[in-house]
Steps between C-alpha positions, in 0.01 A plus 500: 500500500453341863150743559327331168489175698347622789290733388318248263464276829316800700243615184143361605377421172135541550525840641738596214258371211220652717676837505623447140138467363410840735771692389439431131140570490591835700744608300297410171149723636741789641714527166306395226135479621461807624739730303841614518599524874679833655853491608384481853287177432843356289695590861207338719512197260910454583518575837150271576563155294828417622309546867234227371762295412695501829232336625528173276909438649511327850742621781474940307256623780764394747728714353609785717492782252139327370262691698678871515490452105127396497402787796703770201341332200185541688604887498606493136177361372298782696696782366496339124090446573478908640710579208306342237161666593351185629373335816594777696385323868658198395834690418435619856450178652827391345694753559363498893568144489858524370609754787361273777676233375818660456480674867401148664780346324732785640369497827557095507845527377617763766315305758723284677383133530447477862251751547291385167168329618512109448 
């Protein structure tokens, strides 16, 4: 596979190990420390880790589908937050965040490139 290659030259190893050691001790108080988690927290738990470990690959924030899926995770993970009965602003903050993003990436898109401010 020519992507292996590559993508083993663009993982920052310190951030990966960093977010390794973060995601395991999350996972381990959410799932076993404090009980057995709701469907909704299994859902938050997919949709939210492979976000953290975006972060660890060089070059996947200049993506150009990157931020319209982060702006609609953002919306995901207020709706699973409202739905589970829990940090109800929060959800709102999320889910306000989500549609702002989405709109400013719309408006940018159907902007043309002349008239965008420098």
């Amino acid at each position: 596979m020519s992507s292996s290659p590559s993508l083993r030259d663009r993982i920052r190893p310190r951030a990966l190990l960093l977010m390794i050691l973060l995601v395991g001790g999350a996972t381990f108080v959410e799932f076993v420390y404090l009980g057995p988690p709701s469907l909704y927290s299994v859902v938050l738990w997919i949709i939210v880790v492979p976000l953290l470990f975006s972060t660890t690959v060089y070059g996947v924030r200049s993506h150009p589908l990157y931020q319209p899926l982060v702006y609609g995770s953002f919306i995901a993970i207020g709706v699973l937050q409202y739905l589970d009965s829990d940090w109800f602003l929060l959800a709102g903050l999320f889910i306000l965040a989500g549609l702002v993003g989405l709109v400013s990436e719309l408006r940018n898109q159907y902007t043309p490139t002349s008239s965008r401010p420098q």
